[in-house]
N, C-alpha and C positions, 0 to 999 in steps of 0.2 A: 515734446510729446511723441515725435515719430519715433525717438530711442524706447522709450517708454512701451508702444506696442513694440517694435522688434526683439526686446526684451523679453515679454510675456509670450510674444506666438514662438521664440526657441524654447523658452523654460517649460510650455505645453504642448512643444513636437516631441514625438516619438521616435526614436530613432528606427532606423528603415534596415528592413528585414527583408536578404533576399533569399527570396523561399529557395530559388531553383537550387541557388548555391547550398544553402540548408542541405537540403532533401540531395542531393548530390556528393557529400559528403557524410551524411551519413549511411547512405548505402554503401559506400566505401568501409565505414567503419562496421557495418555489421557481414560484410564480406569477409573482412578480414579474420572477423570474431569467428564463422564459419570454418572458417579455413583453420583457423588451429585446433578444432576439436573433431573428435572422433567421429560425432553424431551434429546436423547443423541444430541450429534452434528451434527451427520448427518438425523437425524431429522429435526433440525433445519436451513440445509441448502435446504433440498430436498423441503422443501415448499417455499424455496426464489422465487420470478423472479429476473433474474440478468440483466435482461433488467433495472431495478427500478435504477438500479447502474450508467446508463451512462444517465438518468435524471438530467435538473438542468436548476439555470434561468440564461440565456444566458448574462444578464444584471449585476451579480454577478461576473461568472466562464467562462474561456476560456472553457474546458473541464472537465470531468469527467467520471470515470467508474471502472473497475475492471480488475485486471492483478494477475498470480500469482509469488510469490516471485521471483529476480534475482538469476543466478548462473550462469556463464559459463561452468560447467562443468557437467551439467545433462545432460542429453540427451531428460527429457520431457521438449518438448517448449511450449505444453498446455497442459492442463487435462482435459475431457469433463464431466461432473458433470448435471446431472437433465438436458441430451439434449442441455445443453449449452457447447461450449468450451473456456475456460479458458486460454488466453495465457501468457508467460512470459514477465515480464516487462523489460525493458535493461533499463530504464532510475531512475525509480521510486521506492519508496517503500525497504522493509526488504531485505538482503540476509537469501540464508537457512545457516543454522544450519552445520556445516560440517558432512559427514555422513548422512544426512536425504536430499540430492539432489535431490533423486530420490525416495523418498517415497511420496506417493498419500496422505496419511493423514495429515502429515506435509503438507504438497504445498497448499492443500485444506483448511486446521486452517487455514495457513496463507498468503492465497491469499487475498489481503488488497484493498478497495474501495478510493477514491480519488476524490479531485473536486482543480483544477490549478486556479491562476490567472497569467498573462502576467504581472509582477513588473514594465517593461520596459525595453529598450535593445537600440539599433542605428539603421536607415533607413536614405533611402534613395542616398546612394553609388551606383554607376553602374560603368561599364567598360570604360565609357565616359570622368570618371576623370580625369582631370589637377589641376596641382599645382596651376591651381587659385580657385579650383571648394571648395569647403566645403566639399565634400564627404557626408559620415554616418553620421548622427547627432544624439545626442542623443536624447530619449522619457523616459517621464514617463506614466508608468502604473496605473495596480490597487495597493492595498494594501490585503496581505494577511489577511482575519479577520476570527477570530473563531467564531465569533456570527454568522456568514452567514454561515461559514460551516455545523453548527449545528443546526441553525434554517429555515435556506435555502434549506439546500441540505440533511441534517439527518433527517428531521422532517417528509419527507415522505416517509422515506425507513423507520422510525421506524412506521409510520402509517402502514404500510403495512403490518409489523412484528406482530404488536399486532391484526391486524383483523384475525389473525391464531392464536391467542392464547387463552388461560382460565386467565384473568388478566382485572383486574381494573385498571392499571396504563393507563395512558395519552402518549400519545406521546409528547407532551408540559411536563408533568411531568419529562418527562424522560432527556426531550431536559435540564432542569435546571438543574436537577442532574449532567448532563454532562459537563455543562458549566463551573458550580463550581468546578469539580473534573473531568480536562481533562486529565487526567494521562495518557488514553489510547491511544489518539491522537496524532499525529506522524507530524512532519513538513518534508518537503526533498524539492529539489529545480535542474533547470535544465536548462541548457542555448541552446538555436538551434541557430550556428552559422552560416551566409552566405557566400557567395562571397561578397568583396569589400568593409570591414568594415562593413557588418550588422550584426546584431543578433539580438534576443530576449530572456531574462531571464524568467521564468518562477517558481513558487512557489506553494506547496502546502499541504495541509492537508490530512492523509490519515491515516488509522484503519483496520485494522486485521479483519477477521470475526471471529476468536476466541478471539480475545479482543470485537468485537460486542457479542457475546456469551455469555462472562462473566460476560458483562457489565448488559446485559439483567438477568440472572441469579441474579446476586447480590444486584438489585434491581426490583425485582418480577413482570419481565415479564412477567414470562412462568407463 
């Protein structure tokens, strides 16, 4: 019996997380990240509008905007950043890092921009149903597409970016670079279920403002 619990209390320990070293090693790494670019990072957030973020054509994208990382166990549910506040996402986008929950610098890299399309789901169900009624029915939607992400809804958050910058590049320049070499772009997807067989599924494209950062860096934004 005594194998028996020794067994279950390893198989339901968690392994041990030390924050200091965490958190100590990543200010390392976002020093370093500093140090190779022109402008640091929070340079180059302090000049965003993050208004720019919940922009987009309605024709394309149910929504879009900016959130930062999931966690249940931080206690920041936003961060207020250049008078704007920053809330947590519950549905979309990266989780943190274990150990960086509650660091403002981590949250802030990696509070990530978004634009959803509605796939399709079931309508039409009410509480009025009988077994002779058809209920929910399904619908198709849109289709998730990266060319509209990035040439719809990126094109003018990276115009914005480069009218604050020292740089020649194009925001259409940029837009192909990215197309080709979407590495940094991230899919995740979400369903809002109803009463009485409805729902809707939902999809979408989303990026990091430290993957926007770098992105810009490695092809001479700044």
């Amino acid at each position: 019996m005594k194998y028996i619990k020794k067994y279950e209390a390893k198989k339901n320990s968690k392994p041990h997380i030390d924050n200091e070293e965490v958190l100590k090693n990543y200010q390392y790494y976002i020093e370093d990240l500093d140090e190779t670019s022109p402008i640091t990072f929070d340079q180059f957030i302090n000049n965003l509008d993050f208004n720019i973020f919940s922009s987009h054509d309605y024709d394309r994208f149910n929504e879009a905007g900016i959130y930062l990382p999931k966690d249940s166990n931080s206690h920041l549910k936003f961060l207020k950043i250049s008078d704007y506040n920053l809330y947590r996402s519950y549905e979309y986008g990266p989780h943190c890092t274990p150990g960086l929950q509650n660091n403002e610098d981590f949250l802030k890299r990696n509070a990530f921009f978004y634009a959803e399309v509605n796939t399709g789901g079931a309508s039409g169900g009410s509480c009025w149903d009988t077994g002779d009624d058809d209920g929910a029915q399904p619908y198709e939607g849109r289709s998730l597409d990266l060319n509209d992400f990035i040439y719809s809804y990126m094109k003018p958050i990276l115009e914005h970016i480069l009218s604050n910058q020292a740089t020649t590049k194009t925001a259409e320049e940029l837009c192909d670079v990215l197309y080709h070499n979407p590495n940094m772009i991230r899919e995740d997807s979400r369903c809002n279920h109803e009463y009485y067989g409805n729902y809707d599924d939902y999809e979408c494209h989303y990026m990091t403002l430290e993957s926007l950062f770098k992105f810009l860096l490695q092809n001479e934004g700044f």
